[in-house]
VEXDREN-2710 file (C-alpha; in Angstrom, 1 decimal):
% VEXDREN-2710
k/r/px/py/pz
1/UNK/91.3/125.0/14.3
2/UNK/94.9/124.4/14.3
3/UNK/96.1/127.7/16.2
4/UNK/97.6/126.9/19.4
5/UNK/98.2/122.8/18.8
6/UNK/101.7/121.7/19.0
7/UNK/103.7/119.8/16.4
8/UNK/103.0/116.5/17.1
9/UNK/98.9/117.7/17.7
10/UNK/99.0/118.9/14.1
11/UNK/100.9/115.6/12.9
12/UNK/98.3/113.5/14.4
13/UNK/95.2/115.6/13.2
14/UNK/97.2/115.0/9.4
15/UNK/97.6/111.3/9.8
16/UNK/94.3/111.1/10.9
17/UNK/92.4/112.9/8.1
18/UNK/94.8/111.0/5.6
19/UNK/93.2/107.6/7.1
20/UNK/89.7/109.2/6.9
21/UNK/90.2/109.9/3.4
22/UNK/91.6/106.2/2.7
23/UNK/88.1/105.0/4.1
24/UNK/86.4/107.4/1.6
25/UNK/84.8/105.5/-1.6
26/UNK/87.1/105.7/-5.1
27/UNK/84.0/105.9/-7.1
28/UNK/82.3/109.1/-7.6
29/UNK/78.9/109.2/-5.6
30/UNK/77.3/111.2/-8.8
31/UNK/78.5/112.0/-12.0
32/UNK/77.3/115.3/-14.8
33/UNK/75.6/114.2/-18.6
34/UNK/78.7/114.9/-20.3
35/UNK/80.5/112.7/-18.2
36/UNK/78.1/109.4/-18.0
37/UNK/78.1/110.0/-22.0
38/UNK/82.0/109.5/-22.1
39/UNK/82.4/106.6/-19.4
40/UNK/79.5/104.6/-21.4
41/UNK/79.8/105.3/-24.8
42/UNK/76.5/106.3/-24.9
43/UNK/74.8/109.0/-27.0
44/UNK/73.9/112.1/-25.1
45/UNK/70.3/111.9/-26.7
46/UNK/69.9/108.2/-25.5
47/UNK/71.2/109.0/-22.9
48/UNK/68.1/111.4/-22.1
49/UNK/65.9/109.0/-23.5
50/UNK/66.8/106.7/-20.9
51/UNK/66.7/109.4/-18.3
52/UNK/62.8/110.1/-19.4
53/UNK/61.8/106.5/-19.4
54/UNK/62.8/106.5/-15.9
55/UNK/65.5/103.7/-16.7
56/UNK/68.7/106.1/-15.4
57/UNK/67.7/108.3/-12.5
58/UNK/68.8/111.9/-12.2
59/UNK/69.3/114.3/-9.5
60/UNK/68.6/118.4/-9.9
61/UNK/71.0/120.3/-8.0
62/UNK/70.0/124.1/-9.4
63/UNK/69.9/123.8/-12.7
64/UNK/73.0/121.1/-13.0
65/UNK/71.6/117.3/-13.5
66/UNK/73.5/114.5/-12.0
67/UNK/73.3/110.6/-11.9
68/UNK/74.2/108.6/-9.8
69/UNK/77.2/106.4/-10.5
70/UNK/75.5/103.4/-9.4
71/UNK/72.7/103.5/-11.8
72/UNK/75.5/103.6/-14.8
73/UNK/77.1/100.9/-13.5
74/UNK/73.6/99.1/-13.2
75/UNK/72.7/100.2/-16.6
76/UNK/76.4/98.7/-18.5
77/UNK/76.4/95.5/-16.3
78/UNK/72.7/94.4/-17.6
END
């Protein structure tokens, strides 16, 4: 992708992937179990329970469940 761009072509293609990433959002789109259990404190069993009410939504990616980071922000600002 690079091969055969001059210096200041490969400069520019670096400042502007650095600004793309600064656009990018800080917050994780989705997080793993173990990881919504440490940023809310809560129990990885009601943690599932909530999940099987249909109070936190999941996502199955293979056999790796993840939740969206929106739904545990909804869930600790109620």
């Amino acid at each position: 992708m690079t091969r055969g761009l001059s210096d200041d072509e490969r400069r520019k293609q670096a400042l502007e992937a650095i600004a793309e990433q600064d656009a990018l959002p800080m917050e994780p789109l989705t997080v793993r179990i173990k990881t919504a259990v440490k940023l809310t404190g809560i129990g990885r069993s009601t943690l599932y329970e909530l999940i099987q009410s249909g109070e936190i939504e999941t996502i199955k990616i293979g056999r790796s469940t993840f939740i969206p980071y929106r739904c545990i922000k909804r869930l600790v600002e109620r």
